[in-house]
C-alpha positions as CSV (number, residue, x, y, z in Angstrom):
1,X,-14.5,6.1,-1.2
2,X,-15.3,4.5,-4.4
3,X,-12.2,5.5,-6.2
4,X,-10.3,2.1,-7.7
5,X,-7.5,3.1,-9.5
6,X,-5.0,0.9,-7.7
7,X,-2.2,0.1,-10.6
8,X,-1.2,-3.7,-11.1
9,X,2.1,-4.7,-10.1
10,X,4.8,-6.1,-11.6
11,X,4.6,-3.7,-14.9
12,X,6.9,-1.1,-16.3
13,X,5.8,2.1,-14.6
14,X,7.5,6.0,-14.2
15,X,8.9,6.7,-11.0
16,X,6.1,9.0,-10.8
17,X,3.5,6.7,-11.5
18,X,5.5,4.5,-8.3
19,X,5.5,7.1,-6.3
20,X,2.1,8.3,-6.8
21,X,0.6,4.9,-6.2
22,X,2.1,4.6,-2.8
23,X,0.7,7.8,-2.4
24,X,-3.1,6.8,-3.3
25,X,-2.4,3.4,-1.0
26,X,-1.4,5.7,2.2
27,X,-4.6,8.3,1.1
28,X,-6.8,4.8,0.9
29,X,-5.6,3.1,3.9
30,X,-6.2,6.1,6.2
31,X,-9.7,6.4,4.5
32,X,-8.8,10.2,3.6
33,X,-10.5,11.7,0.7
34,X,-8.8,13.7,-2.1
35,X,-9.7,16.6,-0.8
36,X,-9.1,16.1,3.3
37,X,-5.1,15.3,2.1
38,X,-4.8,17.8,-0.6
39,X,-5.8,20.6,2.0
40,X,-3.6,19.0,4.8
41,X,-0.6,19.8,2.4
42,X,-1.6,23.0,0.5
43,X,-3.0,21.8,-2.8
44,X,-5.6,21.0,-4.8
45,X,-7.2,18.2,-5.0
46,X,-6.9,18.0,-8.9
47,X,-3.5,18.2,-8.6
48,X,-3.1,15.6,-6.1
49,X,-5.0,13.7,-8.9
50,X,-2.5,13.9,-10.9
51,X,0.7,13.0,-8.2
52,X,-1.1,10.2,-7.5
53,X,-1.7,9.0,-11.2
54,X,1.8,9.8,-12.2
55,X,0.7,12.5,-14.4
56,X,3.0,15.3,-12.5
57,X,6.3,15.0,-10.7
58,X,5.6,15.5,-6.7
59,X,8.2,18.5,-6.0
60,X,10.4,17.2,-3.1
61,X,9.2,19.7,-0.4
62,X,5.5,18.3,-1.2
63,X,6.4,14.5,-0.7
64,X,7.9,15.7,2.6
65,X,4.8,17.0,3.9
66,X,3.0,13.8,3.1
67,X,5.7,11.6,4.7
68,X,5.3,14.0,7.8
69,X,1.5,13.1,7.6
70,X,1.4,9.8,7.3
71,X,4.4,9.3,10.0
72,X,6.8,7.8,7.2
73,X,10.3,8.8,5.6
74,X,10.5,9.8,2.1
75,X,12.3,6.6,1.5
76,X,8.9,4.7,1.9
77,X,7.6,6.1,-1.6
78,X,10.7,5.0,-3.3
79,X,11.0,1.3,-2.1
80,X,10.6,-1.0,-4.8
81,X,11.1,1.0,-8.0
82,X,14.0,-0.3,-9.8
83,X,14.7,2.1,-12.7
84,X,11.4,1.4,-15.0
85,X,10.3,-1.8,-13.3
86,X,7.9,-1.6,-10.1
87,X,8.8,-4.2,-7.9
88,X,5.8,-6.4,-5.7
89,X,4.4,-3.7,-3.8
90,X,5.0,-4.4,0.0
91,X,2.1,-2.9,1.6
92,X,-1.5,-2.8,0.6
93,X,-4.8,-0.6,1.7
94,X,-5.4,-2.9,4.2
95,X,-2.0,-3.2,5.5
96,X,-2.0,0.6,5.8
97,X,-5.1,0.8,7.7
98,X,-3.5,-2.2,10.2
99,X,-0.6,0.1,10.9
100,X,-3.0,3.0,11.4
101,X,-5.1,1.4,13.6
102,X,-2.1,0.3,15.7
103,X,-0.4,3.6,15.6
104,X,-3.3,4.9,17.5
105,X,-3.1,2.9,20.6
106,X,-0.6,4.6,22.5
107,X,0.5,1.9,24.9
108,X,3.5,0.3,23.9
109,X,2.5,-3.0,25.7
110,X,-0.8,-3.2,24.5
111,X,0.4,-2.7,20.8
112,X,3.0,-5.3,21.3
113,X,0.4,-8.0,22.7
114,X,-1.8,-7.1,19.8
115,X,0.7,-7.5,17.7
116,X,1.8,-10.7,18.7
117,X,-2.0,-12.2,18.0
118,X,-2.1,-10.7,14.5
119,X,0.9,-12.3,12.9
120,X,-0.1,-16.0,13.8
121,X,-3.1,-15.4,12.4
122,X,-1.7,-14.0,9.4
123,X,0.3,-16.7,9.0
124,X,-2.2,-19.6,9.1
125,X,-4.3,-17.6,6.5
126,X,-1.1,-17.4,3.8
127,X,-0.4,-21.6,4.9
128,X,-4.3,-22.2,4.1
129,X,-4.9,-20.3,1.2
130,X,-1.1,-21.3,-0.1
131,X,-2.1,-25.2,0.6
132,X,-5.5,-25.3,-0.7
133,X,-4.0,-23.2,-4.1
134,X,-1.6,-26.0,-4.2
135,X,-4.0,-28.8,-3.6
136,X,-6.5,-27.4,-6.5
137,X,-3.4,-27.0,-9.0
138,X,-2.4,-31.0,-8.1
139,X,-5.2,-32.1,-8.7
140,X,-5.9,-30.4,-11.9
141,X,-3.0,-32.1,-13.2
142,X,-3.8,-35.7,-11.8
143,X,-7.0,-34.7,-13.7
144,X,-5.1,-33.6,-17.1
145,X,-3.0,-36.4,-16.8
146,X,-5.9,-39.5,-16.9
């Protein structure tokens, strides 16, 4: 998919334009194309287009369907909009496609032990990368500062 549209966060946005990019992240993370969701939910795909850029309001019944599909409630595509503000977007393409890839093992057990690997790991990546940010930023400034 070479689509990359992604919006950037923290800006004023429409709750269309929210909406509509939670949409594209669930499309993306699944690796669907425009036209494989758009025909799962009765539209075309130039219309979907134009949900997912904001450009036309989503008529309830439609973002039902594509909760349904994607195995979330209707509430997921309104978390985080705060009147004209978007707020830090929660989940990313990649995060989608963890949850995708777990939601297809089946045993309960297995997903939990998975699980349980996965968020240490996590973890020590946002320590690391949050520590060696840090340690570059101190010692610009020790720098500045001679």
């Amino acid at each position: 998919m070479s689509e990359k549209r992604y919006k950037s966060r923290n800006r004023n946005i429409t709750l269309e334009q929210h909406i509509g990019n939670r949409v594209f992240l669930f499309r993306h993370g699944r690796e669907l194309s425009l036209e494989q969701l758009a025909s799962v939910v009765g539209i075309s795909y130039q219309q979907l287009t134009k949900y997912e850029k904001g450009e036309n309001r989503i008529a309830a019944s439609t973002l039902y369907q594509i909760a349904q599909y994607f195995g979330v409630s209707v509430d997921f595509f309104y978390q985080g909009y705060n009147g004209n503000k978007s707020s830090q977007i929660d989940t990313t393409i990649e995060g989608v496609k963890v949850m995708s890839a777990l939601d297809k093992i089946r045993d309960e057990k297995s997903r939990k032990k998975i699980l349980s690997h996965i968020i240490p790991i996590i973890k020590a990546f946002e320590v690391y990368f949050v520590g060696h940010i840090l340690n570059k930023q101190c010692k610009k400034m020790l720098e500045e500062r001679d």
